[in-house]
LUMRO-412223 format. One record per residue (C-alpha): y, z, x; residue in one letter. Coordinates in steps of 0.001 Angstrom, whole numbers, plus 500000, padded with zeros to 6 digits. Layout:
BEGIN
<site><c2>Y</c2><c3>Z</c3><c1>X</c1><rest>A</rest></site>
...
// end
This chain:
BEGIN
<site><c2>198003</c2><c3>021520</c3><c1>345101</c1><rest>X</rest></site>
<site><c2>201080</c2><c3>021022</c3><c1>343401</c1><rest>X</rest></site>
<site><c2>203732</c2><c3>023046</c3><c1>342699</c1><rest>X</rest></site>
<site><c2>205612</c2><c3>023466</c3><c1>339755</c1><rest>X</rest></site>
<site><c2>208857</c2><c3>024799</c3><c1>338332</c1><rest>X</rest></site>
<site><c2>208296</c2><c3>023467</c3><c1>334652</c1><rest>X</rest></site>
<site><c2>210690</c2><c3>025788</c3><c1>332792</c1><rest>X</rest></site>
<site><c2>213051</c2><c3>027727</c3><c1>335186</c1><rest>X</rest></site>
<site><c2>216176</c2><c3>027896</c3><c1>336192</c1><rest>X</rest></site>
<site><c2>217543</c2><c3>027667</c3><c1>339260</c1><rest>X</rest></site>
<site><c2>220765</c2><c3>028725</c3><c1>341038</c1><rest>X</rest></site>
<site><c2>221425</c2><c3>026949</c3><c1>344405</c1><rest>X</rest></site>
<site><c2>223962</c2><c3>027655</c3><c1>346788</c1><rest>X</rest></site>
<site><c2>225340</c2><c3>026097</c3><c1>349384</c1><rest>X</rest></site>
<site><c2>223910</c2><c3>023016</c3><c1>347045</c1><rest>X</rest></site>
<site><c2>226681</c2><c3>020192</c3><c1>348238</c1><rest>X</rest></site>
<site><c2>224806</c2><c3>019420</c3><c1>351308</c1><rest>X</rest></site>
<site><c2>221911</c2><c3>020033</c3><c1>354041</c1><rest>X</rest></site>
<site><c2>218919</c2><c3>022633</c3><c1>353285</c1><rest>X</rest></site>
<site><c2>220971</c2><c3>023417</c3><c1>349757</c1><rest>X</rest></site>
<site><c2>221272</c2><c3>020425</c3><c1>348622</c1><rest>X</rest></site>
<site><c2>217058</c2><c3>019295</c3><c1>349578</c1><rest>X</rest></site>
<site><c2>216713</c2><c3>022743</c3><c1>347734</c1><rest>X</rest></site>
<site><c2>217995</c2><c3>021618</c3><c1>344821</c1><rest>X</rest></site>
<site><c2>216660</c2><c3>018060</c3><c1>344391</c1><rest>X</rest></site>
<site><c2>213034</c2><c3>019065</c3><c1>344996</c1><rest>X</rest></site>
<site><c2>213056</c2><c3>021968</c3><c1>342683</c1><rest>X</rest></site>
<site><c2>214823</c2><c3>019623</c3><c1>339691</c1><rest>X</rest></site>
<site><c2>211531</c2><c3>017073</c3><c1>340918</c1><rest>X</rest></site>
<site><c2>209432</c2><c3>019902</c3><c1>340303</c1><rest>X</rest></site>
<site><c2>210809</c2><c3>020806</c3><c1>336960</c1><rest>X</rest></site>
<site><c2>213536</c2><c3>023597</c3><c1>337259</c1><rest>X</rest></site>
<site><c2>216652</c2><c3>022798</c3><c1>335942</c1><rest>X</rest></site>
<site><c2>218965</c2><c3>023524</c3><c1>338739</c1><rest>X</rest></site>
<site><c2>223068</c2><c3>025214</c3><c1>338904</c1><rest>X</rest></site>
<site><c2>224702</c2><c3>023964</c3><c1>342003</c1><rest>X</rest></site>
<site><c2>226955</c2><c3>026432</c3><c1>343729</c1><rest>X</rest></site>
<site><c2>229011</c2><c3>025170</c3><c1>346273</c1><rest>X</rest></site>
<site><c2>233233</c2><c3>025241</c3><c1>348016</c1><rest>X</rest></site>
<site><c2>233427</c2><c3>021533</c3><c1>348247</c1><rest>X</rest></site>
<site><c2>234197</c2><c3>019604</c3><c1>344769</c1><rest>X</rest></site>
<site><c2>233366</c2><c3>016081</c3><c1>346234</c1><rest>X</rest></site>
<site><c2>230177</c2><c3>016878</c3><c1>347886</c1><rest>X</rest></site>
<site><c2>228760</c2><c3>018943</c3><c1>344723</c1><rest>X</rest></site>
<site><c2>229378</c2><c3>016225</c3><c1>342641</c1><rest>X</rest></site>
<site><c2>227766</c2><c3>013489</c3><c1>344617</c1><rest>X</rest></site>
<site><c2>224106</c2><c3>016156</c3><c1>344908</c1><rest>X</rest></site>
<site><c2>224914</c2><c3>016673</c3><c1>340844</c1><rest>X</rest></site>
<site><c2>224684</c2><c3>013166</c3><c1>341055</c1><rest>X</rest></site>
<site><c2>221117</c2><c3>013004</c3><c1>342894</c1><rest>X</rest></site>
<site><c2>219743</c2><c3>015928</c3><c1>341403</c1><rest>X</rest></site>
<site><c2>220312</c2><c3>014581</c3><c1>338017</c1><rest>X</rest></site>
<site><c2>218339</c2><c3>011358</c3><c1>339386</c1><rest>X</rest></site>
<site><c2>215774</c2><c3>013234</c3><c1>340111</c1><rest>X</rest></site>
<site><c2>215260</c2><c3>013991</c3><c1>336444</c1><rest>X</rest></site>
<site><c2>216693</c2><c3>017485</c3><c1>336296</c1><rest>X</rest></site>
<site><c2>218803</c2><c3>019350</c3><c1>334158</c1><rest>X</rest></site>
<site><c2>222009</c2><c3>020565</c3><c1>336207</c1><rest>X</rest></site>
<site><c2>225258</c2><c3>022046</c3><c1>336322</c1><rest>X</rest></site>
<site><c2>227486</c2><c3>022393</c3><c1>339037</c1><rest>X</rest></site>
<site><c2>230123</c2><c3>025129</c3><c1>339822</c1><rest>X</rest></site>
<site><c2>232804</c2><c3>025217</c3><c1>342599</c1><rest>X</rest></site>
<site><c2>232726</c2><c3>028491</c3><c1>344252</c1><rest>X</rest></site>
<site><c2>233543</c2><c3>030540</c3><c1>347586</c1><rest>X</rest></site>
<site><c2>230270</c2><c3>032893</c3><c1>347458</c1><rest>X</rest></site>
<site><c2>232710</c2><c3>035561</c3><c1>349595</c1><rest>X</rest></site>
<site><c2>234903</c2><c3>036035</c3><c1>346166</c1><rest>X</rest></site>
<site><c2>232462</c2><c3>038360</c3><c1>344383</c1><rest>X</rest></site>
<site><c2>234186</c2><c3>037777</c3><c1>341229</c1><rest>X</rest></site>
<site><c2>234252</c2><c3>034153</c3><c1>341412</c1><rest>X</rest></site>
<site><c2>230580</c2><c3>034400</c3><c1>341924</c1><rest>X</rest></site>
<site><c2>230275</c2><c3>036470</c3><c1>338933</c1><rest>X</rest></site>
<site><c2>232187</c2><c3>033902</c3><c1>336980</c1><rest>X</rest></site>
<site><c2>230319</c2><c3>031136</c3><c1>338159</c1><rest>X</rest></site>
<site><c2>226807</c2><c3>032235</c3><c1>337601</c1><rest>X</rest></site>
<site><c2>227325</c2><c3>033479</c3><c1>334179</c1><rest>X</rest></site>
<site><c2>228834</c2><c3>029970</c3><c1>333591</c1><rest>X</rest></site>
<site><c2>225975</c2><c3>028673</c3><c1>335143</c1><rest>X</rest></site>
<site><c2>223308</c2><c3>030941</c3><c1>332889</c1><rest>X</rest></site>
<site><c2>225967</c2><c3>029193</c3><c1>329707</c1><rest>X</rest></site>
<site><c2>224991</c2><c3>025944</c3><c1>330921</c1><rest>X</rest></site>
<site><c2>221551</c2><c3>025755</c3><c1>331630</c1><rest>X</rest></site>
<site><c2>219684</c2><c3>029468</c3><c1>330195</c1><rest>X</rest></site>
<site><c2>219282</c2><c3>032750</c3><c1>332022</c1><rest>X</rest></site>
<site><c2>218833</c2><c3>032113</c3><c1>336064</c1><rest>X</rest></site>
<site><c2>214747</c2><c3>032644</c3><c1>337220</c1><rest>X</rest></site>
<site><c2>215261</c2><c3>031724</c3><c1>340543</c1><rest>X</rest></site>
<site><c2>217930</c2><c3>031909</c3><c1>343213</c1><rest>X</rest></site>
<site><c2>217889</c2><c3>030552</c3><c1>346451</c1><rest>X</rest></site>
<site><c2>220797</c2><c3>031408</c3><c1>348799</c1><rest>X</rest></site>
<site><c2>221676</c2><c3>028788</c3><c1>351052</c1><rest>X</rest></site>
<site><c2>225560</c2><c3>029111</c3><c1>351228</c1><rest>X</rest></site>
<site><c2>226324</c2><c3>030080</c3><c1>355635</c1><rest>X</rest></site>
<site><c2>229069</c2><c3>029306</c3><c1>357650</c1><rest>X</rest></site>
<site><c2>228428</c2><c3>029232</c3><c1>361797</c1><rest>X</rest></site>
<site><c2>230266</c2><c3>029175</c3><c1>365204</c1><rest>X</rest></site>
<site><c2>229728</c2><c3>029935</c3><c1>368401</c1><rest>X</rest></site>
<site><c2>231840</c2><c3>031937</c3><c1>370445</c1><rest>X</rest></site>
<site><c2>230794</c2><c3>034466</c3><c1>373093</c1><rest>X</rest></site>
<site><c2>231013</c2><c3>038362</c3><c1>372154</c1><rest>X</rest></site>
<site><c2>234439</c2><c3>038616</c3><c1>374730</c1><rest>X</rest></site>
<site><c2>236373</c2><c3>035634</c3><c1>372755</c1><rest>X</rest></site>
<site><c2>235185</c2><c3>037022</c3><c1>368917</c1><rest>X</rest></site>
<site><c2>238222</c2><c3>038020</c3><c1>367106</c1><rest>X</rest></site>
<site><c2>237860</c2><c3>040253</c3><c1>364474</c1><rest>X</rest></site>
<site><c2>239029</c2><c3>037823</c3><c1>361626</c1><rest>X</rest></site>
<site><c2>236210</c2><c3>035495</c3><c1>362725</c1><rest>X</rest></site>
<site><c2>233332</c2><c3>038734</c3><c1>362549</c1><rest>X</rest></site>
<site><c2>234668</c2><c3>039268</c3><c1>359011</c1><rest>X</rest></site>
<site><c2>234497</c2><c3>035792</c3><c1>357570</c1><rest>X</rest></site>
<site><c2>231112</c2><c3>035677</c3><c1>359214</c1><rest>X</rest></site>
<site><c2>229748</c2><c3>038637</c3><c1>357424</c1><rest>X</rest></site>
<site><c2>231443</c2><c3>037611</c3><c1>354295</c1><rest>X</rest></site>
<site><c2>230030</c2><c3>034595</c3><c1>353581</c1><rest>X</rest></site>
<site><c2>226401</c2><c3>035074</c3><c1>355177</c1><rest>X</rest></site>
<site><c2>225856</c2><c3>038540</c3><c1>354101</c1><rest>X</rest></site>
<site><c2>228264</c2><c3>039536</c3><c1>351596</c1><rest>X</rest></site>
<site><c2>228385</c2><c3>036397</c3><c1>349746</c1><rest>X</rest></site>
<site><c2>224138</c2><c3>036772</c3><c1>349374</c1><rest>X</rest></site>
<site><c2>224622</c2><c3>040141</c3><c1>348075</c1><rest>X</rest></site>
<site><c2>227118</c2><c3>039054</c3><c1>345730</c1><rest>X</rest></site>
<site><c2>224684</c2><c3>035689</c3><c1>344260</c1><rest>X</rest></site>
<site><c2>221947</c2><c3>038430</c3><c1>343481</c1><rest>X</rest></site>
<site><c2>223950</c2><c3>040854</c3><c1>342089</c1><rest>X</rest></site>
<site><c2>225247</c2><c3>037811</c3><c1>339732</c1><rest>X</rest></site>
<site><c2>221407</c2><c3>036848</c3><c1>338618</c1><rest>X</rest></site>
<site><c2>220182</c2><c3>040385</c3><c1>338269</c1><rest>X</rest></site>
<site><c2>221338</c2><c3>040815</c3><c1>334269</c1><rest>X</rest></site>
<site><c2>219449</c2><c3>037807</c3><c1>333504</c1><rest>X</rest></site>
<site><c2>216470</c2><c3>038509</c3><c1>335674</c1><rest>X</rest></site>
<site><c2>216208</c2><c3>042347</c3><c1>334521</c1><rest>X</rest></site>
<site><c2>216100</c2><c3>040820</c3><c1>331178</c1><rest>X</rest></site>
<site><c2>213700</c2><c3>038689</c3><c1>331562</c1><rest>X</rest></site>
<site><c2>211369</c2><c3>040862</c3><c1>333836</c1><rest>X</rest></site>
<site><c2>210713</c2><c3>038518</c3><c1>336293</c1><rest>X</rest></site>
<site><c2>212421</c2><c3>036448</c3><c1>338982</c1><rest>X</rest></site>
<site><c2>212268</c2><c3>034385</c3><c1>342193</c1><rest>X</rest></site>
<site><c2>215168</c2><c3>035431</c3><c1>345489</c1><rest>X</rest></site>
<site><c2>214939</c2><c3>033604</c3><c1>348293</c1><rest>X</rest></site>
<site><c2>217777</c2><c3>034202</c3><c1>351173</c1><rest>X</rest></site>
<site><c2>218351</c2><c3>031807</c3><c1>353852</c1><rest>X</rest></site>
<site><c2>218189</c2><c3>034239</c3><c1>356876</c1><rest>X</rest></site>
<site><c2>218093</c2><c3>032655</c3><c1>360589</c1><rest>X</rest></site>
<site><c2>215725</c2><c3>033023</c3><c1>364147</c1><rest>X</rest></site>
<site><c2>218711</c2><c3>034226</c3><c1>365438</c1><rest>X</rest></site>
<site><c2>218631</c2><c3>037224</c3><c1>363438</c1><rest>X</rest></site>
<site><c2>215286</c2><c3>037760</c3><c1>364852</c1><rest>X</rest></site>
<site><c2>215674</c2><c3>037444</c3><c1>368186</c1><rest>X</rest></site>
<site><c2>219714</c2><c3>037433</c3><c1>369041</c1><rest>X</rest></site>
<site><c2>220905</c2><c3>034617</c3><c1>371154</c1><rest>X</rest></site>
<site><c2>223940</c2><c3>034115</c3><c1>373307</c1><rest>X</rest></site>
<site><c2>227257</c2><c3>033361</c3><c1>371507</c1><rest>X</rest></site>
<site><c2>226062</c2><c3>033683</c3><c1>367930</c1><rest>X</rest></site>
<site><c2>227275</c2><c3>037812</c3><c1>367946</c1><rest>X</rest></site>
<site><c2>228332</c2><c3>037764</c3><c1>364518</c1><rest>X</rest></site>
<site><c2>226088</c2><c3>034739</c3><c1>362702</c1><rest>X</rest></site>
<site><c2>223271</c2><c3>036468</c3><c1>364128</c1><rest>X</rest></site>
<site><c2>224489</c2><c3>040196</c3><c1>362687</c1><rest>X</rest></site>
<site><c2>224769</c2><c3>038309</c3><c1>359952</c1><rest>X</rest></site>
<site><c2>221546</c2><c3>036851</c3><c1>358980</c1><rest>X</rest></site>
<site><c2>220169</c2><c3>040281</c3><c1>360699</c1><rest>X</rest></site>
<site><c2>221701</c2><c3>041677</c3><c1>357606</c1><rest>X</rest></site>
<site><c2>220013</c2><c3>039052</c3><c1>355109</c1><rest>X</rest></site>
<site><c2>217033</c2><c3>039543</c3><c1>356529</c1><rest>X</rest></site>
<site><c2>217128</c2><c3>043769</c3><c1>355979</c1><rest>X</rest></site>
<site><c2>218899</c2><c3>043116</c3><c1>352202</c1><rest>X</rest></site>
<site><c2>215606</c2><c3>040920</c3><c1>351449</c1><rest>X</rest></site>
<site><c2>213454</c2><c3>043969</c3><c1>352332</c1><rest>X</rest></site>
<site><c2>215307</c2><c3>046663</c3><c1>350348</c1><rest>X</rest></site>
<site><c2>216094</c2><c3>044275</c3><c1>347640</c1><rest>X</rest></site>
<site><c2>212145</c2><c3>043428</c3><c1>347334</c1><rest>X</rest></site>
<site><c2>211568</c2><c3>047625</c3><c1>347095</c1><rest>X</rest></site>
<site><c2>214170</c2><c3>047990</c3><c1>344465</c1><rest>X</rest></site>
<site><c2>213200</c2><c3>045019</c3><c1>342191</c1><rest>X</rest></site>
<site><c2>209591</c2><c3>045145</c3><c1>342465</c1><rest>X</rest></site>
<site><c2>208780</c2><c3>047227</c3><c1>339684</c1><rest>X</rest></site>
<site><c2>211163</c2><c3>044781</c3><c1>337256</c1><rest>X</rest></site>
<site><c2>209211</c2><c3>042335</c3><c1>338577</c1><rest>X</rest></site>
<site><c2>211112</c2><c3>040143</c3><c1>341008</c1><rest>X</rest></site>
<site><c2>210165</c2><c3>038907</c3><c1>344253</c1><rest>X</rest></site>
<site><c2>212657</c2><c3>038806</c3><c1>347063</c1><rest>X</rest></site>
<site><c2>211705</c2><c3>037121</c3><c1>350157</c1><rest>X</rest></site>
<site><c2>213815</c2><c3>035413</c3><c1>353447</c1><rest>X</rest></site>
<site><c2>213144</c2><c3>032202</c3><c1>354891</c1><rest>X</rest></site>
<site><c2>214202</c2><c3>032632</c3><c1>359341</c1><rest>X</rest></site>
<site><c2>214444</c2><c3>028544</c3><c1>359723</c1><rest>X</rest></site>
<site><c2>215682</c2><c3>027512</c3><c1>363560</c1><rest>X</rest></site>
<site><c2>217786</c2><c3>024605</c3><c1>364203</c1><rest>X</rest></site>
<site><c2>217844</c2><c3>022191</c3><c1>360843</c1><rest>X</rest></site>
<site><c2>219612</c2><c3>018789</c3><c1>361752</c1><rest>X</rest></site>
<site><c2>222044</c2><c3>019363</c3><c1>358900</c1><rest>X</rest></site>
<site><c2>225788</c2><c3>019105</c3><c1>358912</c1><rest>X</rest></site>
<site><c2>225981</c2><c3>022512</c3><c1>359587</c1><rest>X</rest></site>
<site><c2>225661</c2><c3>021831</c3><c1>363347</c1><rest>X</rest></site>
<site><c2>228207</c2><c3>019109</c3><c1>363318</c1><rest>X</rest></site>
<site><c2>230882</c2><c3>022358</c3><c1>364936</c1><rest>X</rest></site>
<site><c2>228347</c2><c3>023632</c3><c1>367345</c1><rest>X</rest></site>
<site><c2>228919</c2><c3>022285</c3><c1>371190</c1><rest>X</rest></site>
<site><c2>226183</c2><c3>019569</c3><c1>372582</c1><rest>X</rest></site>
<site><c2>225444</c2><c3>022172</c3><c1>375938</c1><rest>X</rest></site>
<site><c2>224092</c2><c3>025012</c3><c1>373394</c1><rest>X</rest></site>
<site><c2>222734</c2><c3>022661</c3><c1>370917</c1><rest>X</rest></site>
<site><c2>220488</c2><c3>021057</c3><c1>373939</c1><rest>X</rest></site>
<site><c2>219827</c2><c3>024431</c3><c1>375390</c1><rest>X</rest></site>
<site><c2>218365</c2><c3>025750</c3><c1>372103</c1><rest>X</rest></site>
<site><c2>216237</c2><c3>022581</c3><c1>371345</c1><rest>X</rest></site>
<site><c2>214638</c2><c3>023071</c3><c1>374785</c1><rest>X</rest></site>
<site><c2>213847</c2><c3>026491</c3><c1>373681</c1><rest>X</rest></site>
<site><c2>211515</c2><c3>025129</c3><c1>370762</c1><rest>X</rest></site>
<site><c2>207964</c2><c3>025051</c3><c1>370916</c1><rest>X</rest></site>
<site><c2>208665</c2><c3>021693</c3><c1>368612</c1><rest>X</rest></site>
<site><c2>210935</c2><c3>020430</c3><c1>371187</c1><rest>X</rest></site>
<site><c2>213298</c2><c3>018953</c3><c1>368017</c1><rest>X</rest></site>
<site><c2>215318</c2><c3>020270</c3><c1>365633</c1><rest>X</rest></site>
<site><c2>214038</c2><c3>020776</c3><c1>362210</c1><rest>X</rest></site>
<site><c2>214641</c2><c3>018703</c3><c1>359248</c1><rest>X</rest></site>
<site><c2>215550</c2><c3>019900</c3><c1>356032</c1><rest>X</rest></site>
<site><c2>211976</c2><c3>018121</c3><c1>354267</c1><rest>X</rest></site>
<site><c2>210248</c2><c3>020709</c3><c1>356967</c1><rest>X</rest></site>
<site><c2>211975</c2><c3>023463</c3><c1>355220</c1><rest>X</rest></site>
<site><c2>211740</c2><c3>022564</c3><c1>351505</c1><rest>X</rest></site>
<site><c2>208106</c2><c3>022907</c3><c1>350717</c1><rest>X</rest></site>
<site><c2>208636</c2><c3>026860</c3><c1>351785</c1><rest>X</rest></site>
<site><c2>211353</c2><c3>027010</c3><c1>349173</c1><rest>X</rest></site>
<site><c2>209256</c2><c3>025336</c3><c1>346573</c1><rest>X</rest></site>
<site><c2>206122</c2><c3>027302</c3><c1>347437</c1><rest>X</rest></site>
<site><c2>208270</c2><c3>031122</c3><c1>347254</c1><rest>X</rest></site>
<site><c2>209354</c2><c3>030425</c3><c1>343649</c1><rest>X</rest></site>
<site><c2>206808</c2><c3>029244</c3><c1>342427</c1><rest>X</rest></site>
<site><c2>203214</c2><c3>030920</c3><c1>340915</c1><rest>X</rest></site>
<site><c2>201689</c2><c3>030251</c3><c1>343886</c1><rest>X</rest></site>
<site><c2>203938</c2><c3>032104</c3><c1>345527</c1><rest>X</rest></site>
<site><c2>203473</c2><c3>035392</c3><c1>343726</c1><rest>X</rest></site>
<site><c2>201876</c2><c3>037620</c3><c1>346327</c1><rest>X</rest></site>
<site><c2>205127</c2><c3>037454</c3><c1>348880</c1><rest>X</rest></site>
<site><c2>207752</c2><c3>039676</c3><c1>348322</c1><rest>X</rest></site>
<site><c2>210013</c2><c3>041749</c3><c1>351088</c1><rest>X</rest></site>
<site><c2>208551</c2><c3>039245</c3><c1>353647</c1><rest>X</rest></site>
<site><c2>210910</c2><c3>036893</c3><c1>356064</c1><rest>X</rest></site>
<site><c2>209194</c2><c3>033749</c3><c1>356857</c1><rest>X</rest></site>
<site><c2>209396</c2><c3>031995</c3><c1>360088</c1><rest>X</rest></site>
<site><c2>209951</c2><c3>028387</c3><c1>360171</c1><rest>X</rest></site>
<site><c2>211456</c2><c3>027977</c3><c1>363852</c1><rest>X</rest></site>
<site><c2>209621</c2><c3>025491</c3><c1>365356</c1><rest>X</rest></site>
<site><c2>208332</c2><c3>028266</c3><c1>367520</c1><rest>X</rest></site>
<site><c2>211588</c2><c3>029534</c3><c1>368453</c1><rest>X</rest></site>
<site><c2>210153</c2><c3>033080</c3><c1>367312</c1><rest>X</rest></site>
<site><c2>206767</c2><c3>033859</c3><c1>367818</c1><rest>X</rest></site>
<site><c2>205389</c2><c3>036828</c3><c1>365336</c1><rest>X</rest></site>
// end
């Protein structure tokens, strides 16, 4: 079966690279035209770049999703640019390890602000446009670790934790306007985003996984795709597990 996007629109963060930027390109092969939200000018550019190969309309809008206002700003430039968002996935996540003892307080905060807050902030941006419309796609990037905890991830896994709970409240609240919010738990994705991580927990955690290997953002795609599309109308307020059998539900 496949799965379409023909006529939506998309807003992708954390577009300029990893699961963001696979996000983006496969929905823009699958028809969506796609708004790529990302911090990093040189990297958005270059996935504007192979998004538009892949025969999508785009746009592409530098933004810190932990500046609420900027993320206003930049989604209603977005909805300027390309028509009122239909779908957003979430993607946008700092990490670090650091055990609970050494966790300074800054750190916590710029965790939560840019995992948790800065998801709140991206749906509170597409919710005009959605409640217009009466209907939408969410999908937030949650984590494993904010299933099951792990050792020196205190505040990524709070974090996601948090994701994880908004996607369940938000799917409550937005049901009867008829949008669908789900979470996506992925483990380990061999994406840049592990480039700061230290080798002796990286090969701990891979020995953890059913898989034994790190996942690879084309293993997490097809979820995306599936969630915002048609097909995927009968999931809402769910968090999906694609850990290589780091969690077991």
């Amino acid at each position: 079966m496949e799965l379409r996007l023909d006529g939506e629109v998309a807003v992708v963060t954390g577009a300029a690279n990893g699961i963001g930027r696979g996000v983006a390109v496969a929905m823009a092969e699958a028809g969506a035209a796609v708004a790529l939200l990302d911090r990093s000018e040189d990297d958005l550019q270059a996935a504007t770049d192979l998004v538009a190969g892949a025969g999508g309309r785009v746009s592409h809008h530098v933004v810190d999703v932990s500046d609420a206002a900027a993320v206003s700003a930049a989604i209603d430039a977005a909805g300027e640019a390309l028509g009122d968002p239909t779908v957003l996935v979430t993607a946008a996540a700092i990490d670090r390890t650091v055990n609970l003892v050494d966790l300074e307080i800054d750190a916590w905060q710029e965790m939560l602000d840019v995992n948790l807050s800065g998801t709140f902030y991206c749906l509170k941006g597409v919710l005009p446009a959605m409640l217009r419309r009466g209907r939408g796609r969410v999908i937030m990037f949650g984590s494993n670790i904010g299933l099951k905890g792990g050792a020196e991830v205190a505040s990524y896994g709070t974090a996601k934790a948090g994701v994880h709970g908004l996607a369940r409240c938000a799917a409550i609240d937005l049901a009867p306007h008829g949008i669908n919010v789900n979470a996506i738990a992925p483990g380990p994705v061999d994406t840049q985003m592990l480039d700061g991580i230290p080798d002796e927990w990286l090969d701990r955690k891979r020995g953890e996984l059913l898989t034994g290997a790190f996942g690879t953002v084309e293993q997490i795609v097809p979820t995306v795709i599936l969630l915002a599309s048609e097909a995927g109308g009968y999931y809402t307020g769910s968090t999906l597990n694609v850990s290589g059998g780091d969690v077991l539900l």
